[in-house]
C-alpha positions in Angstrom: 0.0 0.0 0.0 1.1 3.3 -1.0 2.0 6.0 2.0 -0.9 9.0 2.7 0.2 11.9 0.9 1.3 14.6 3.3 -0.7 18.1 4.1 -1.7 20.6 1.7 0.2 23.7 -0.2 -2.3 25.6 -1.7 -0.9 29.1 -3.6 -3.2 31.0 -5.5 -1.6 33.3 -8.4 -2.4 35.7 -10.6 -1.2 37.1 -14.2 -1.8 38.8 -17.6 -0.9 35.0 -19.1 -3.1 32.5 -18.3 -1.5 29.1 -16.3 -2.0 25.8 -18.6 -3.3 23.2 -16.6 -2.5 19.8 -15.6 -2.6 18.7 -12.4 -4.8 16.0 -11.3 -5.4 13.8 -7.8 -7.0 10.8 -7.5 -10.1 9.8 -4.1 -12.9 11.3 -0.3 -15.1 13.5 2.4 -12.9 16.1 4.9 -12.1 19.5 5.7 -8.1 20.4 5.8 -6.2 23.5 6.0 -4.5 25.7 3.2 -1.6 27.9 3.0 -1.0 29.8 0.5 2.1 31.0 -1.0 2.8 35.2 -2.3 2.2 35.6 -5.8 4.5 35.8 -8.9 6.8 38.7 -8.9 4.9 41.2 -11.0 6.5 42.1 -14.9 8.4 45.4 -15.7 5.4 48.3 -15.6 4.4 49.2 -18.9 6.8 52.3 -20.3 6.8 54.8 -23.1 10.6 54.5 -23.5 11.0 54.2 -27.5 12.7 50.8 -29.2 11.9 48.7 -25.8 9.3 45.9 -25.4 7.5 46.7 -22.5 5.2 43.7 -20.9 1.7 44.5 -20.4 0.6 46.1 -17.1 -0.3 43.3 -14.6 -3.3 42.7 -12.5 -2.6 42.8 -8.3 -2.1 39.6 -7.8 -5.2 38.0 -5.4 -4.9 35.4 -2.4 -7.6 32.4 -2.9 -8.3 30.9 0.4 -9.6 27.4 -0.8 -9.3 24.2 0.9 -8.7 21.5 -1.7 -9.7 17.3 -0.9 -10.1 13.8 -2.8 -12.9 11.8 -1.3 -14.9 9.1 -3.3 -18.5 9.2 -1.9 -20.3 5.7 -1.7 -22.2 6.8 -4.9 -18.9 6.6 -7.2 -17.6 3.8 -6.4 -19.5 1.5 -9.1 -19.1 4.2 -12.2 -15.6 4.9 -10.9 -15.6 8.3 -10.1 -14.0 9.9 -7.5 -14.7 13.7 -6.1 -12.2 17.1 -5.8 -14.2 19.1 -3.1 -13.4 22.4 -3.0 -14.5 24.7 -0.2 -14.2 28.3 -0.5 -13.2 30.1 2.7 -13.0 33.5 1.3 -15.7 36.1 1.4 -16.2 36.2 -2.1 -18.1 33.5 -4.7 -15.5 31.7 -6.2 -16.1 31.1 -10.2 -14.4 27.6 -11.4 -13.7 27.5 -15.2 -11.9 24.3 -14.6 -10.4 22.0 -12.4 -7.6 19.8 -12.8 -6.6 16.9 -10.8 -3.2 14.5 -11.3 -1.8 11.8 -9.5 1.0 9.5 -9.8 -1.6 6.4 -9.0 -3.5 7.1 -12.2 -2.3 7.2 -15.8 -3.9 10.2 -17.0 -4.8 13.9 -15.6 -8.8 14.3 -14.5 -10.1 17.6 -15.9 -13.5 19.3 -15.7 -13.8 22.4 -17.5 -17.4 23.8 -16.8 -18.1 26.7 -14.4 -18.6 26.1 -11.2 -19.8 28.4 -8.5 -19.0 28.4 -5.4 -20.7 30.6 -2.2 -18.4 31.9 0.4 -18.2 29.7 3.2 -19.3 26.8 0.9 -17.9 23.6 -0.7 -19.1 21.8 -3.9 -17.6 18.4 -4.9 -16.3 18.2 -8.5 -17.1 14.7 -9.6 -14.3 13.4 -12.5 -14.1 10.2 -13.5 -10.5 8.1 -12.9 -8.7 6.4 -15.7 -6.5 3.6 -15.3 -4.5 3.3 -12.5 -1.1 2.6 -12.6 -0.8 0.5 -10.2 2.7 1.8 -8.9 4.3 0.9 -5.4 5.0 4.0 -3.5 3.7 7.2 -2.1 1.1 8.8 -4.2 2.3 12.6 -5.5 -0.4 14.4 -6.5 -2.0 18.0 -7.0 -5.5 19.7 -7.8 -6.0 22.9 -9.8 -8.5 25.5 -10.4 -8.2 27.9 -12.7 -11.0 30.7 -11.7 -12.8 33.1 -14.0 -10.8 35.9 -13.5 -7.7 34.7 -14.3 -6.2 33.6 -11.1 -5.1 30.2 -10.4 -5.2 28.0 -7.2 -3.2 24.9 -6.7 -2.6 22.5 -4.3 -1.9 19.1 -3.0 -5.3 18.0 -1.6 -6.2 16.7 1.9 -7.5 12.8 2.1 -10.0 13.3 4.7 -11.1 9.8 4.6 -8.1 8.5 4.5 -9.0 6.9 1.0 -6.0 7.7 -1.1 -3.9 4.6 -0.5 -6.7 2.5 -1.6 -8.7 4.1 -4.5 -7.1 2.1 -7.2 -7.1 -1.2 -5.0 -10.0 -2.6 -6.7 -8.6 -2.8 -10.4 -5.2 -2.9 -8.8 -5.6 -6.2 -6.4 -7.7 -7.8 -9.5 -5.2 -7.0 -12.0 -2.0 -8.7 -9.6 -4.7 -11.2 -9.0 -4.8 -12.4 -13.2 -1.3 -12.0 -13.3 0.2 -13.7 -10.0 -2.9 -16.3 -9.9 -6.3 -15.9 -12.3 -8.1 -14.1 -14.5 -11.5 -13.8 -13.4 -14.3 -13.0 -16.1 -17.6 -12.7 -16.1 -19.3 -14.6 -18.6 -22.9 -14.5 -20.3 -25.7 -15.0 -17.4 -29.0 -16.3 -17.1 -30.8 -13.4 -16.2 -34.8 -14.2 -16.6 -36.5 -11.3 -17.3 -39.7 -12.4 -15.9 -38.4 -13.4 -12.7 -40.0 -16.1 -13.1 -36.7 -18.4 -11.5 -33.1 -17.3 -9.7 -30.8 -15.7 -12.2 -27.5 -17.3 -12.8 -24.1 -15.7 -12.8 -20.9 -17.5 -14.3 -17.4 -16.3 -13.2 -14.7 -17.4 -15.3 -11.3 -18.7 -13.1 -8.2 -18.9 -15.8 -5.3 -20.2 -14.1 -2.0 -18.1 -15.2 0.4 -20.3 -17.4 3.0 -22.6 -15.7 3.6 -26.3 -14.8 1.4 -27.0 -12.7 2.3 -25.2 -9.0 -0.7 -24.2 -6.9 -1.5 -20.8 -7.3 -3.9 -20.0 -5.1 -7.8 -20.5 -4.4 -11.3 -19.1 -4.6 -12.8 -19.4 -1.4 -16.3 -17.7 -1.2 -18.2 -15.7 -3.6 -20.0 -13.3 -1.0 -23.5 -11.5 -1.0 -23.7 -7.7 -2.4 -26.5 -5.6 -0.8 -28.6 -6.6 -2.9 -28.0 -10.0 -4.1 -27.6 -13.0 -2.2 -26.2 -16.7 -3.3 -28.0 -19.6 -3.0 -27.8 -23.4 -1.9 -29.1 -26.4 -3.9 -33.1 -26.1 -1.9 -33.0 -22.3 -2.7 -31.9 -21.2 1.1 -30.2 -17.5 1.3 -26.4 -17.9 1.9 -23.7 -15.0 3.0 -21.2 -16.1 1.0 -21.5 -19.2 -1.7 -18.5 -21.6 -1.2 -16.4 -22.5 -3.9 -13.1 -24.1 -2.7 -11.5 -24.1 -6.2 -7.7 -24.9 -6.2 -5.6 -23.2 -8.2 -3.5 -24.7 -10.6 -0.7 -22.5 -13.3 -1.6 -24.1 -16.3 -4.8 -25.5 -15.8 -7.8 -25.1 -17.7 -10.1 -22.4 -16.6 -13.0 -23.4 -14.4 -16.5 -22.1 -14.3 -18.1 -21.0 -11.3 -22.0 -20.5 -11.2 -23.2 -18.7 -8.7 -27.1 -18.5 -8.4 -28.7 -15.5 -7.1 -31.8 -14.5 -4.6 -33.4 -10.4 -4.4 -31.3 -9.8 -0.7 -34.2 -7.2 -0.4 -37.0 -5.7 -2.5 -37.6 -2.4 -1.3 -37.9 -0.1 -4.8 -35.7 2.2 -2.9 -32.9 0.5 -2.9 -33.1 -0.8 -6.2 -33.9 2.6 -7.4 -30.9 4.1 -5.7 -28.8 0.9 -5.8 -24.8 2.0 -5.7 -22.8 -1.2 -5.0 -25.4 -3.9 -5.2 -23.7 -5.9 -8.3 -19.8 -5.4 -6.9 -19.0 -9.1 -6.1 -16.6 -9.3 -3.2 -14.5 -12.7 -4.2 -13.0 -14.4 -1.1 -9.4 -15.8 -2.4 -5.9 -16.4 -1.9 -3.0 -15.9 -3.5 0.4 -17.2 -2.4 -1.0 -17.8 0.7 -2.4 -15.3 1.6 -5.7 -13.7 1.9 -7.1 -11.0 -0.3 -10.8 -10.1 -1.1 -11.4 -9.2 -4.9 -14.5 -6.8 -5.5 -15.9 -7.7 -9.1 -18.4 -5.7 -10.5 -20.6 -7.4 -13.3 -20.8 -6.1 -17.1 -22.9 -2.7 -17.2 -25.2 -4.4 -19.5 -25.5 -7.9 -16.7 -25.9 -5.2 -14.0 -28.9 -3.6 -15.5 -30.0 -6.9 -16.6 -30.3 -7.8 -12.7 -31.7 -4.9 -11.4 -34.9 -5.4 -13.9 -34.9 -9.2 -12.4 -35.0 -7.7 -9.0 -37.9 -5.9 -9.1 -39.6 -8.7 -11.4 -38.7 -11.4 -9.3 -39.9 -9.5 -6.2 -43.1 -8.7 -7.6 -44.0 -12.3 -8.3 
């Protein structure tokens, strides 16, 4: 696991040239402080001396007190999103023309550029959606910007809040060393009745990684999402499906079937359903522990949200 970044440095700076962009974070909920650092030395005052280029006359520069954070609310887990809250502690609105996040854990900048306004005394969470992690060992280095609607610029390394930096990208991350190190898990084509009329049917794909034959690892358990719950051979509700698969490099994959039971049929939570199709896969790997969270296909997860409320109303 990668260390917790350390506090912010927020500076806010303004001049006649406006600052390119591209800083990014990556992940969650907080409050932190910000310091901010004096602004740019300003240019050469604009003269009437003939034969020399004189700069244009610059703009005061202004202090931006802004408290910058990643946090990755419970809602953006399953799209992968994650949030930049920005909370302005000035006495002005603050105007957002865009924001930029980048972080050494992901292998792209997040950018937003839409205005966003922001009451003194308020905060307002800028979703952006993550790219692929890198999945690097280390500290994560990383730093937000805004660039604001009249020209200044504030940037900083935001606060984690939550304490959720380290572990953002640990759910691609721990999957990806899982295919590698172990097996590739895949879901495949499901039997999803769209009547309700029975249990749907999920298939997870286990594809040992090539080699002569060493154990791996294992699947242990197959656990029950929020919404979804494994069943037994007489139809009884189980918190976790066993599987006990062995491992094998080399081996031909496996096919695991998990069938599936509403775990409850309030409309509400279907309706507002966030993490309900995220399978939590209890395996090992070399030994040791580790919990993969799997979500199904977009097209398989609304495929089981439809049987959900079918299969409840029958």
């Amino acid at each position: 696991m990668r260390r917790r970044a350390s506090g912010p440095r927020t500076r806010a700076a303004r001049s006649s040239v406006r600052v390119a962009l591209s800083v990014v974070l990556c992940a969650v909920l907080g409050v932190a402080g910000c310091a901010t650092a004096p602004a740019e030395p300003d240019p050469v005052p604009e003269s009437a001396a003939p034969g020399t280029a004189v700069p244009e006359t610059p703009v005061p520069a202004a202090t931006v007190p802004v408290l910058l954070e990643i946090v990755q609310l419970r809602g953006d887990v399953a799209g992968g999103f994650v949030e930049l809250r920005v909370t302005n502690e000035g006495t002005d609105e603050l105007v957002i023309d865009r924001a930029a996040y980048d972080s050494s854990a992901w292998s792209t900048p997040m950018t937003r550029v839409d205005e966003a306004r922001i009451p003194a005394g308020a905060r307002r969470n800028l979703r952006l959606l993550l790219p692929e992690p890198t999945c690097e060992a280390g500290p994560v280095e990383h730093r937000a910007t805004l660039e604001l609607a009249d020209g200044s610029v504030v940037e900083g390394e935001p606060q984690d809040p939550l304490g959720q930096l380290d572990a953002l990208d640990d759910r691609v991350c721990d999957v990806r060393a899982f295919a590698r190190d172990v097996a590739r898990l895949a879901w495949l084509a499901p039997d999803i009745p769209a009547d309700g009329s029975r249990e749907a049917l999920l298939r997870l794909e286990v594809s040992p990684a090539p080699g002569a034959g060493e154990r791996l690892g294992s699947i242990d358990e197959v656990a029950a999402t929020v919404l979804l719950t494994p069943t037994d051979a007489e139809g009884g509700r189980l918190e976790a499906q066993p599987v006990a698969l062995e491992i094998v490099a080399g081996a031909a994959p496996t096919v695991i079937e998990v069938p599936l039971a509403p775990g409850r049929c309030d409309l509400h939570a279907v309706a507002e359903d966030k993490q309900g199709t995220i399978f939590r896969i209890r395996a090992t790997a070399a030994g040791e522990p580790v919990d993969l969270l799997v979500p199904v296909p977009d097209e398989q997860r609304d495929a089981l949200l439809g049987w959900v409320v079918a299969r409840c109303a029958g």
